[in-house]
ROFI-245730 format. One record per residue (C-alpha): residue number from 1; residue in one letter; z, y, x. Coordinates in pm, whole numbers, padded with zeros to 5 digits, m for minus. Example, Ala and Ser with C-alpha at 12.3 -4.5 7.8 and 13.67 -1.06 7.14 Angstrom:
2
+------+-------+--------+--------+--------+
! zapa ! nukol !     zz !     yy !     xx !
+------+-------+--------+--------+--------+
!    1 !     a !  00780 ! m00450 !  01230 !
!    2 !     s !  00714 ! m00106 !  01367 !
+------+-------+--------+--------+--------+
% end
This chain:
244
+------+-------+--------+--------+--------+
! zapa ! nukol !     zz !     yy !     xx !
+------+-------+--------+--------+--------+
!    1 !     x !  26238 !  05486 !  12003 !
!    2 !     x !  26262 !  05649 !  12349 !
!    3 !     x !  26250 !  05352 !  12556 !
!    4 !     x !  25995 !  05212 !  12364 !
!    5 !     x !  25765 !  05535 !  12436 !
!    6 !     x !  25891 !  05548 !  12757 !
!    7 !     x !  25722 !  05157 !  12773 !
!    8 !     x !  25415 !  05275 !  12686 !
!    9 !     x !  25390 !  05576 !  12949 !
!   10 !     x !  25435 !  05302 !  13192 !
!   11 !     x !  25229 !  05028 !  13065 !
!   12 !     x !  24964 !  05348 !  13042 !
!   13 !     x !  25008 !  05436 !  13428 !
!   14 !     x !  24978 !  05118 !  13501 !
!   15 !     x !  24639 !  05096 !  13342 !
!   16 !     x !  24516 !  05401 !  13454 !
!   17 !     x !  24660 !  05240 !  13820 !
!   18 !     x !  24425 !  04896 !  13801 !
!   19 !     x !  24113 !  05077 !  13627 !
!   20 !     x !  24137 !  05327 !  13940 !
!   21 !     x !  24163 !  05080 !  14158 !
!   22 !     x !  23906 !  04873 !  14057 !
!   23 !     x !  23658 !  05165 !  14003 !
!   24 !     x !  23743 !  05276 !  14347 !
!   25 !     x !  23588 !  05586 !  14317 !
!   26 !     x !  23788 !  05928 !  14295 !
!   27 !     x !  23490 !  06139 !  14138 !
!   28 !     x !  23510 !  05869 !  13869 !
!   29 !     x !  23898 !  05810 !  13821 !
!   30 !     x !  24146 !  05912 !  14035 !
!   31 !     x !  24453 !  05725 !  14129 !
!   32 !     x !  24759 !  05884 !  13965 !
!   33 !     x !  24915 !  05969 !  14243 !
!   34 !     x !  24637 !  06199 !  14342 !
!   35 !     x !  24646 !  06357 !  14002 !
!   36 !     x !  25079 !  06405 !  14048 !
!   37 !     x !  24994 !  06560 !  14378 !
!   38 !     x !  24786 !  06807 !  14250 !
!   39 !     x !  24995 !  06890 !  13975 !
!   40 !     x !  25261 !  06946 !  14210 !
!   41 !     x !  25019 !  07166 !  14418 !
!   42 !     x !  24920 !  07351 !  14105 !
!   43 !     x !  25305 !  07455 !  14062 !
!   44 !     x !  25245 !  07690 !  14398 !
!   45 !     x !  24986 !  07899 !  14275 !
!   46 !     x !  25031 !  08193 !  14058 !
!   47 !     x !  24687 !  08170 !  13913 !
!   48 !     x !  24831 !  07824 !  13753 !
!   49 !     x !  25071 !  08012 !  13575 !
!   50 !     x !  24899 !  08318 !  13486 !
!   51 !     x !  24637 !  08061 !  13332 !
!   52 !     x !  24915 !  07915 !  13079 !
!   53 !     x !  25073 !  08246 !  12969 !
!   54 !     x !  24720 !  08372 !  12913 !
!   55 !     x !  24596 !  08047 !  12724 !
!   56 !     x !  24937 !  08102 !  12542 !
!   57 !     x !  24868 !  08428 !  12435 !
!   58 !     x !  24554 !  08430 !  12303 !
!   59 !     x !  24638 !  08068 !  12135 !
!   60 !     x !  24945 !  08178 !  11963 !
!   61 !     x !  24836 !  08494 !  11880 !
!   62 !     x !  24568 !  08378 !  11704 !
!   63 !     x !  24793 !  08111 !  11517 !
!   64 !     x !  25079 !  08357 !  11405 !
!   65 !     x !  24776 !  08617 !  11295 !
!   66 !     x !  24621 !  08291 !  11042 !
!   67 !     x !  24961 !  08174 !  10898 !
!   68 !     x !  25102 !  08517 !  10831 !
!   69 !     x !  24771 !  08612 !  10611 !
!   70 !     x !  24765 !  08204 !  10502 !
!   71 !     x !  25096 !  08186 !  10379 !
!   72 !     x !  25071 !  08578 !  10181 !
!   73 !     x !  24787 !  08478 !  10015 !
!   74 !     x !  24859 !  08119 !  09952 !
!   75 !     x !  25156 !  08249 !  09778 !
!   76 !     x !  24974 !  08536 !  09545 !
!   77 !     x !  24688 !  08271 !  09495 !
!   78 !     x !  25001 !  08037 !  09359 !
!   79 !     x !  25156 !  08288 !  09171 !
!   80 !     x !  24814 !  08420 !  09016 !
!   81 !     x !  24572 !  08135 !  08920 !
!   82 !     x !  24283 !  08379 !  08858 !
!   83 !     x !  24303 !  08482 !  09199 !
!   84 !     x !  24284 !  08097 !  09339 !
!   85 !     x !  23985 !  08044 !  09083 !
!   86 !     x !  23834 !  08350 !  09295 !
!   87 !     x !  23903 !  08253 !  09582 !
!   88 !     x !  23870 !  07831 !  09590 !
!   89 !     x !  23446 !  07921 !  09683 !
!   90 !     x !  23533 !  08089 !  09978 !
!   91 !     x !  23788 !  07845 !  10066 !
!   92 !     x !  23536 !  07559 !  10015 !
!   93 !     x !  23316 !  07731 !  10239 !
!   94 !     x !  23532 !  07806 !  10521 !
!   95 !     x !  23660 !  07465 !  10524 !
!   96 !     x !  23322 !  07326 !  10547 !
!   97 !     x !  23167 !  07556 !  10852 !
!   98 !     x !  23221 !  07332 !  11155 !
!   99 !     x !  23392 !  07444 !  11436 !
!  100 !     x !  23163 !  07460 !  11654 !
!  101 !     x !  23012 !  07719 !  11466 !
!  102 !     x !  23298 !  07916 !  11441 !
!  103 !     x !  23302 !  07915 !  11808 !
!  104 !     x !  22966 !  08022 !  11862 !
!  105 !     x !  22987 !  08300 !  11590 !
!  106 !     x !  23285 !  08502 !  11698 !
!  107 !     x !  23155 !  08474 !  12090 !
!  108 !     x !  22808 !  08641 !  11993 !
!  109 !     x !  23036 !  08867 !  11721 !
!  110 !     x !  23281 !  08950 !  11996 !
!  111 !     x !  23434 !  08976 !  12315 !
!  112 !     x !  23502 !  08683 !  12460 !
!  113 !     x !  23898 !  08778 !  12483 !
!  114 !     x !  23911 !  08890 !  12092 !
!  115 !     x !  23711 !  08577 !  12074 !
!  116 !     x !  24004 !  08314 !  12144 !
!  117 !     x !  24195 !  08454 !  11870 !
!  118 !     x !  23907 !  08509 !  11600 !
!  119 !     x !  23835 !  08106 !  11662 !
!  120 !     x !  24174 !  07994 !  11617 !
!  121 !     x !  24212 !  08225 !  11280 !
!  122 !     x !  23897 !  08105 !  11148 !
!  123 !     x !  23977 !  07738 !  11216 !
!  124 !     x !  24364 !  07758 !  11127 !
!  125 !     x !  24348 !  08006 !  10825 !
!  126 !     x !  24179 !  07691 !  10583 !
!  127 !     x !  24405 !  07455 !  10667 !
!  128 !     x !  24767 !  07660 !  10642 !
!  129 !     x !  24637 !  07810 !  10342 !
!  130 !     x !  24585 !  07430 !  10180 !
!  131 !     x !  24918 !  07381 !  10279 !
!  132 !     x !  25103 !  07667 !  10110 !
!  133 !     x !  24868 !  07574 !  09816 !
!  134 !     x !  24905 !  07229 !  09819 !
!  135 !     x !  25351 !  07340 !  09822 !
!  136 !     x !  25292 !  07530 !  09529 !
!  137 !     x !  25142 !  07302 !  09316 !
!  138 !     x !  25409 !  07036 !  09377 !
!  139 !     x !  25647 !  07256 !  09229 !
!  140 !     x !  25799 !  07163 !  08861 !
!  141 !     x !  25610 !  07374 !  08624 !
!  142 !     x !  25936 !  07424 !  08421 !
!  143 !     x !  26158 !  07535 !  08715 !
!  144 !     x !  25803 !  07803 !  08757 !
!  145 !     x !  25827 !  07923 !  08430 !
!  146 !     x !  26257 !  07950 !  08392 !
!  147 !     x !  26197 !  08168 !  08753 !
!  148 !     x !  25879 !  08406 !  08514 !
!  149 !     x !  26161 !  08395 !  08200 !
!  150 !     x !  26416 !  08630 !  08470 !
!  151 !     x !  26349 !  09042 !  08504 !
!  152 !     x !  26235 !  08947 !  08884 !
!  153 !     x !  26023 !  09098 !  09025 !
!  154 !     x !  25696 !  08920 !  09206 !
!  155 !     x !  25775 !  08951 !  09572 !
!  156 !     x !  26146 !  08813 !  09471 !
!  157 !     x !  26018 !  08545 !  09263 !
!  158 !     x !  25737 !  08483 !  09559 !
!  159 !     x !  25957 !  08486 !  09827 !
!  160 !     x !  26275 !  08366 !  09662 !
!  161 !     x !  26154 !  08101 !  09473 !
!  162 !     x !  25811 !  07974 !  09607 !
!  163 !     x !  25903 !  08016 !  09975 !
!  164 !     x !  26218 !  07782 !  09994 !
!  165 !     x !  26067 !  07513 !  09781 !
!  166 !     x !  25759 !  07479 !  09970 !
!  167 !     x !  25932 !  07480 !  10316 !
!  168 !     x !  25834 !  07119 !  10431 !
!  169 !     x !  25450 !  07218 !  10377 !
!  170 !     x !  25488 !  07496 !  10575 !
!  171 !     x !  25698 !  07292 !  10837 !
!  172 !     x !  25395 !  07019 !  10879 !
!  173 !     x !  25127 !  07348 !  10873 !
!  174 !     x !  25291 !  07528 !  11178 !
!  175 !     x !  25374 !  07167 !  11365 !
!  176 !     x !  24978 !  07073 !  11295 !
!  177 !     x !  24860 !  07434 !  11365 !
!  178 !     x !  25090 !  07490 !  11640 !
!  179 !     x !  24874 !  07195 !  11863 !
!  180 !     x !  24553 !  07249 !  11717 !
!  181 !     x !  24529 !  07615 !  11818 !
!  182 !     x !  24601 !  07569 !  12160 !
!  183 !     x !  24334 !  07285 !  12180 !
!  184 !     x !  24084 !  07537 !  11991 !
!  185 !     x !  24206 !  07790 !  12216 !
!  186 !     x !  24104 !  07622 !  12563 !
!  187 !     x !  23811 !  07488 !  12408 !
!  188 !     x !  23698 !  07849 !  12317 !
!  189 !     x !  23778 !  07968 !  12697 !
!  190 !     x !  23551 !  07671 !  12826 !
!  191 !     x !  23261 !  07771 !  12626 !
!  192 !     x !  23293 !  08152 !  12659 !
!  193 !     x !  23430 !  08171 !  13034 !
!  194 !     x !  23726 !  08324 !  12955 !
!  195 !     x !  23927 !  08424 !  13219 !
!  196 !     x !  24167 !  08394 !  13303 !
!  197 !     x !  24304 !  08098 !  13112 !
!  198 !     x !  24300 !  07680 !  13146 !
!  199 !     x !  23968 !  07655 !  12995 !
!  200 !     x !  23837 !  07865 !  13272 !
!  201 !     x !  24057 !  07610 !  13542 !
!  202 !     x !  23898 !  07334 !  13337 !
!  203 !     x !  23517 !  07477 !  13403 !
!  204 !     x !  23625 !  07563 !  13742 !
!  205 !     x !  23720 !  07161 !  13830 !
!  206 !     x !  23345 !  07079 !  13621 !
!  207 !     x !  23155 !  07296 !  13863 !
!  208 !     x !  23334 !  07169 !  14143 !
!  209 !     x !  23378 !  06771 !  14087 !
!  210 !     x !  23724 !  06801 !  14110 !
!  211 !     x !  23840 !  06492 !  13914 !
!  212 !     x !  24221 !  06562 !  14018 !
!  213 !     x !  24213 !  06896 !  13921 !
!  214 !     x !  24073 !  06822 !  13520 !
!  215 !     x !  24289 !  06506 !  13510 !
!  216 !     x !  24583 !  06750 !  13604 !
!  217 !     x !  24496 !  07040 !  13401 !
!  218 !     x !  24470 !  06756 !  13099 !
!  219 !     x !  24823 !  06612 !  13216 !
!  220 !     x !  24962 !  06999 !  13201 !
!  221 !     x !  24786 !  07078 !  12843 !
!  222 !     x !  24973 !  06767 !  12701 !
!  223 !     x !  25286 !  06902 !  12804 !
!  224 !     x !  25200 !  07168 !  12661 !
!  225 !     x !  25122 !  07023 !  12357 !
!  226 !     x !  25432 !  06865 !  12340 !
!  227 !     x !  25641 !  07178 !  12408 !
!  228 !     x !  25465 !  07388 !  12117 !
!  229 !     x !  25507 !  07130 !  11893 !
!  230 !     x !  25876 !  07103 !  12017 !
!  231 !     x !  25926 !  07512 !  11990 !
!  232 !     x !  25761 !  07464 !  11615 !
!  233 !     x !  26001 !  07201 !  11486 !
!  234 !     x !  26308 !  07456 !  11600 !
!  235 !     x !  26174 !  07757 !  11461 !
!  236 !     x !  26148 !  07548 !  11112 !
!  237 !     x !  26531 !  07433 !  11169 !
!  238 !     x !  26660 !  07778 !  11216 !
!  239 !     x !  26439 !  07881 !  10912 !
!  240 !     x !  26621 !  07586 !  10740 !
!  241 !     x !  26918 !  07667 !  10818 !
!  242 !     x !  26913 !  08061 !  10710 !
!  243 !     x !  26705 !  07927 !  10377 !
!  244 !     x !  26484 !  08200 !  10419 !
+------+-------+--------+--------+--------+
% end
């Protein structure tokens, strides 16, 4: 599996290599190497980094904020059915707001710094609570009602019972959310200016024409990508292992 990805990574740089070259125009598409220089240059300023941590920050923030209040009222709304009858409108509506609107709403509602991590909430909080939901559901109704039948009480039964057997939603709901609120995050900085942060590298490179410098900054989100995706998948190991 790793050599054949690593195939494709090359048969991609080669690509990008001929299309360059045939374009032969660095405003356009830069060669590669360009791009690896500047990434490398990138690595020597501290504004680089202070960019990440920031982008980060107000990412992950945002993320931990919208599963913690998913995932508590994904469980009640499991445990109580009345309360997902009351709730499934609002749900139906948040889900359907696009997010782009989202975006523009909290930036005229807020600061553009409290901004970051209203978006990624707002955006996030639908889709992790559809996952605890969607866990509790495919639960066996008779294993439910032995667990009602014991003197527990509702916080043991939620977090005793529900939690474990629902563990691979909430595995694929922090690996999806993980990615998609760092992508929501940067996208937020571009559109608000936030500073500092990559979205605010990534309007810099815009204003400036520097092709490099986006194709980098893209290159170093990736990575990115791949490393909170990679920090997601242990965290839901460890959880594993403990069983919660």
């Amino acid at each position: 599996m790793k050599k054949k990805g690593a195939a494709v990574i090359i048969v991609l740089l080669l690509l990008w290599i001929v299309l360059a070259a045939q374009i032969n125009n660095e405003f356009m598409l830069p060669l590669p190497f360009d791009v690896f220089k500047q990434m490398l240059f990138q690595l020597t300023s501290p504004a680089f980094y202070q960019a990440i941590v920031m982008s980060l920050y107000r990412s992950l923030s945002g993320l931990a904020i919208a599963y913690s209040c998913a995932l508590l009222l994904g469980l009640l709304c499991g445990y109580y059915r009345w309360l997902a009858e009351l709730f499934a409108p609002i749900y139906l509506i948040l889900k359907s707001i696009p997010n782009i609107s989202y975006i523009l709403i909290a930036l005229i509602w807020t600061n553009n710094e409290t901004a970051v991590r209203l978006i990624c909430f707002m955006i996030l909080f639908p889709m992790i609570y559809a996952n605890v939901l969607s866990g509790i559901k495919s639960i066996d109704q008779d294993l439910l009602d032995v667990a009602r039948v014991y003197p527990e009480s509702m916080p043991n039964i939620l977090f005793r019972v529900y939690l474990p057997l629902i563990l691979p939603y909430l595995k694929a709901a922090l690996s999806t959310g993980a990615g998609l609120a760092f992508k929501v995050g940067v996208m937020a900085e571009i559109i608000g200016s936030v500073s500092p942060g990559i979205g605010r590298q990534l309007q810099i490179c815009r204003i400036n024409m520097d092709m490099s410098g986006l194709f980098a900054w893209t290159l170093w989100i990736i990575l990115l990508l791949a490393f909170t995706e990679f920090i997601s998948k242990k965290i839901m190991k460890y959880l594993e292992k403990r069983e919660i």
